[in-house]
C-alpha positions as CSV (number, residue, x, y, z in Angstrom):
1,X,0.0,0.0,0.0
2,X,1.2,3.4,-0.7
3,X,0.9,6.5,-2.5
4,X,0.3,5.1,-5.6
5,X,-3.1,3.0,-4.3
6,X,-4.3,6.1,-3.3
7,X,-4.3,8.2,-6.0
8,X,-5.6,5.6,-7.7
9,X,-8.8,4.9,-6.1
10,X,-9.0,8.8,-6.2
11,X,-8.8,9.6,-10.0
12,X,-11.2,6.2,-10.3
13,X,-13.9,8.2,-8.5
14,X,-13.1,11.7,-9.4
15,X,-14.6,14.5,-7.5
16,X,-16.0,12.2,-4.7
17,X,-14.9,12.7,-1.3
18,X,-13.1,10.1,0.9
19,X,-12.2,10.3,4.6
20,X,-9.0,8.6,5.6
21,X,-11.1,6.1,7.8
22,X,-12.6,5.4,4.4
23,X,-9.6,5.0,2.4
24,X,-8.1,2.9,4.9
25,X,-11.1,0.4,5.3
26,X,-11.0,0.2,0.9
27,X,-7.0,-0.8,1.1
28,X,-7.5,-3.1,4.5
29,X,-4.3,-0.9,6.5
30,X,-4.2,1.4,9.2
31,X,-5.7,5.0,8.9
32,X,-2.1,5.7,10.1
33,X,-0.4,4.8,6.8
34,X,-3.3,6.1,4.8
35,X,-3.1,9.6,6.6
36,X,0.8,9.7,6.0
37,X,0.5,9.2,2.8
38,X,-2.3,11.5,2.2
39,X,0.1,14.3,3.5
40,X,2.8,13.5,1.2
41,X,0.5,14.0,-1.7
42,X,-0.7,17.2,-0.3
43,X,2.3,18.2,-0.3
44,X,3.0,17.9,-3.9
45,X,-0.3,19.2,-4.7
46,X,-1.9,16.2,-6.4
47,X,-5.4,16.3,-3.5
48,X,-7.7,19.0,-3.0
49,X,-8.5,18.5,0.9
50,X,-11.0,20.3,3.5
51,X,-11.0,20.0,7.2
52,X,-13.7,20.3,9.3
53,X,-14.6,20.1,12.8
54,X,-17.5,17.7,14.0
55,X,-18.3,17.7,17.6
56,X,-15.1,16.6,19.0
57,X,-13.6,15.5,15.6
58,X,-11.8,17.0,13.0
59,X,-12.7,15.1,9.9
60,X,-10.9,15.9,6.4
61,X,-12.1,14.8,2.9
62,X,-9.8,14.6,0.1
63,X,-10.2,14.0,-3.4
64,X,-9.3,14.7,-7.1
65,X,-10.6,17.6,-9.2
């Protein structure tokens, strides 16, 4: 699992919005990996993301434009 799966399942469902709970359950690893991950393709600008805060919770969605 890695980057790669990721973007991946992202471009397959363009414009659709995943959590990293989400994502995690799809690839069977920890939301750990997935959110590391996540952050590495932030950083080179390949997700769109939003963070919000629900009750307790911050939440963030990322996906693909």
């Amino acid at each position: 699992m890695g980057q790669q799966e990721i973007f991946d399942i992202l471009t397959e469902n363009k414009g659709k919005k995943y959590t990293t709970r989400q994502l995690a359950k799809e690839l069977n690893v920890s939301e750990a990996s997935v959110a590391r991950d996540i952050r590495k393709l932030k950083r080179g600008n390949f997700l769109c993301s939003k963070k919000y805060k629900i009750k307790l919770h911050n939440i963030v969605f990322v996906w693909v434009d």
